[in-house]
N, C-alpha and C positions, 0 to 999 in steps of 0.2 A: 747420602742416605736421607739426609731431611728432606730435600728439596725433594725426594721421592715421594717421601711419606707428607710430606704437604698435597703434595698435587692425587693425593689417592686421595684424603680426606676432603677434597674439594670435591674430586668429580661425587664420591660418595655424598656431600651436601649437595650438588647441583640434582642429581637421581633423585634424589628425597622430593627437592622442592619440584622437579618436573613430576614426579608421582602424586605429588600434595596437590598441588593444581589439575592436573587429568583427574582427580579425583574428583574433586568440586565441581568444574567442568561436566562429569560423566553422570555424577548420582546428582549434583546438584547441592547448592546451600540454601542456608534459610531465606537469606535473600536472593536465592535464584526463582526464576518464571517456567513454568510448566507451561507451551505454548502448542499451539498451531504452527504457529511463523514467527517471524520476527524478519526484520529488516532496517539497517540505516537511510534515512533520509540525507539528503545534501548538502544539509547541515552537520552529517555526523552521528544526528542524535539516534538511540535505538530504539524501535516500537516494536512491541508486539502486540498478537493477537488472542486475547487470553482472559479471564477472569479475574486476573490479580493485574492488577495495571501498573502499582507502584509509582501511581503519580505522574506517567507519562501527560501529558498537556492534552493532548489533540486525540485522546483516542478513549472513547467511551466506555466510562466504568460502569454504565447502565444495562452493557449488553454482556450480560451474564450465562446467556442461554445461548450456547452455537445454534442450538438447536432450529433457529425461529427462522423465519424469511424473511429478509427485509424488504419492502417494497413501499409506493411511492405514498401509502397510508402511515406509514408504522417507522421511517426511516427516522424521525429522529430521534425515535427513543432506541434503537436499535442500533446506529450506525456503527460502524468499526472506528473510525477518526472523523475529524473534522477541519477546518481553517477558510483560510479567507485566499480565495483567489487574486492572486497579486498580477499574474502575468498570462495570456494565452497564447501559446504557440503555433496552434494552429484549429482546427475542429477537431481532432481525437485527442488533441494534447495541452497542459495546463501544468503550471504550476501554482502550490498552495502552500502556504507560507505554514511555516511549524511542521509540515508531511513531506514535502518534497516535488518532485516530477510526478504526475499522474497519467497515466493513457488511459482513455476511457476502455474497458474491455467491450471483444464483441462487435467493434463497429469501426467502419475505414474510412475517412473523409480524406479530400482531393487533396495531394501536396499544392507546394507554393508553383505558378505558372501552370497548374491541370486546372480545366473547369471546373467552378464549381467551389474552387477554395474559399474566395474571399468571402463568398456566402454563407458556408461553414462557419467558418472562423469565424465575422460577426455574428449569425447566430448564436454559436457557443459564448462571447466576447460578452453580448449581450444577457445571456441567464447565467454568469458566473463570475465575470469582472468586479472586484469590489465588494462582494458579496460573502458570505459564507455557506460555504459546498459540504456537504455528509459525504463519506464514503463508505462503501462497501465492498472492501478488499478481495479479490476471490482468494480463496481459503485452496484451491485447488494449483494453482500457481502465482505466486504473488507480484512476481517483476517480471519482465520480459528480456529481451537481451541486449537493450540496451541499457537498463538497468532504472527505467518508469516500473513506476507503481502502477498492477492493474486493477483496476473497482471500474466500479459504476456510481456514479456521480450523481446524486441528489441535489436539486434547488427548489427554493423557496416554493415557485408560483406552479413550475410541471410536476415536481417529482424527478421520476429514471430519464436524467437528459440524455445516455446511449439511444435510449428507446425512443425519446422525442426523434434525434437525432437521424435515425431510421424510419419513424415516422411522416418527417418533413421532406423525406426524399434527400438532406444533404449528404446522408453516409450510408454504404454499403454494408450489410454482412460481412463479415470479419471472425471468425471462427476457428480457431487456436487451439484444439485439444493440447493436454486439461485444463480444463476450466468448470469450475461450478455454476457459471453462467451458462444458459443458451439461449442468441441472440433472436432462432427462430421463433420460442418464445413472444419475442415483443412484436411481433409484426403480424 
């Protein structure tokens, strides 16, 4: 008869505390983020996209207003995150150290062996290697299904490098509904 009335009192604590959490979870605590999105980077770490930052590192407490467009004038008071280009994988793809994998939204450069790559690729190698990149997360889907981050990628000297990207003839239109970008747009 104990052993029964232990294990009723247990699932009865376990119920509670699943109910205490789905709670927090659902309404939210004082330290929870009212977001757009969120997502883990490849380090684990969580970002979102939101007004209240909470101290995330790489993601700009200055962009307050979803409201605004970010574009190749205004990106760096505006951007969604930031970091430093450590590695490129190829012309649509990059990773930035403190965010994660990035693919550039909107625009399709040549894999490895199709014409056309290695020219991408140093392109991109060249305006983001070593460097510190703004992003602009699309608000409309945020990762794709590999599990990159999609934005549109700010530097220093162009601005929107999708749109460079498109402009120099290395990448293709790439168009993925939904997305808040449209790559028709830049060309």
């Amino acid at each position: 008869m104990k052993k029964r009335n232990k294990k009723i009192i247990m699932i009865i604590i376990l119920i509670f505390a699943l109910f205490t959490i789905g709670t927090k979870v659902l309404i939210g605590s004082e330290n929870s983020i009212n977001s757009n999105y969120s997502f883990n980077n490849q380090n684990n770490q969580n970002y979102t996209k939101n007004n209240n930052n909470n101290g995330y590192s790489n993601i700009n407490s200055n962009n307050s207003n979803n409201n605004i467009s970010i574009n190749s004038e205004n990106y760096k008071k505006y951007y969604d995150a930031k970091g430093f280009c450590d590695h490129v994988i190829d012309g649509d793809t990059i990773d930035v150290r403190g965010v994660g994998r990035i693919r550039l939204v909107g625009v399709n450069t040549p894999e490895r062996g199709e014409l056309g790559y290695q020219n991408a690729t140093d392109f991109v190698k060249s305006k983001c290697l070593g460097k510190t990149i703004y992003l602009d997360i699309d608000d409309a889907k945020n990762k794709d299904r590999y599990g990159r981050i999609l934005a549109i990628v700010y530097v220093e000297d162009i601005g929107n490098l999708n749109k460079e990207l498109l402009k120099k003839s290395y990448a293709n239109i790439f168009f993925i509904p939904p997305s808040e970008f449209n790559p028709y747009e830049w060309t």
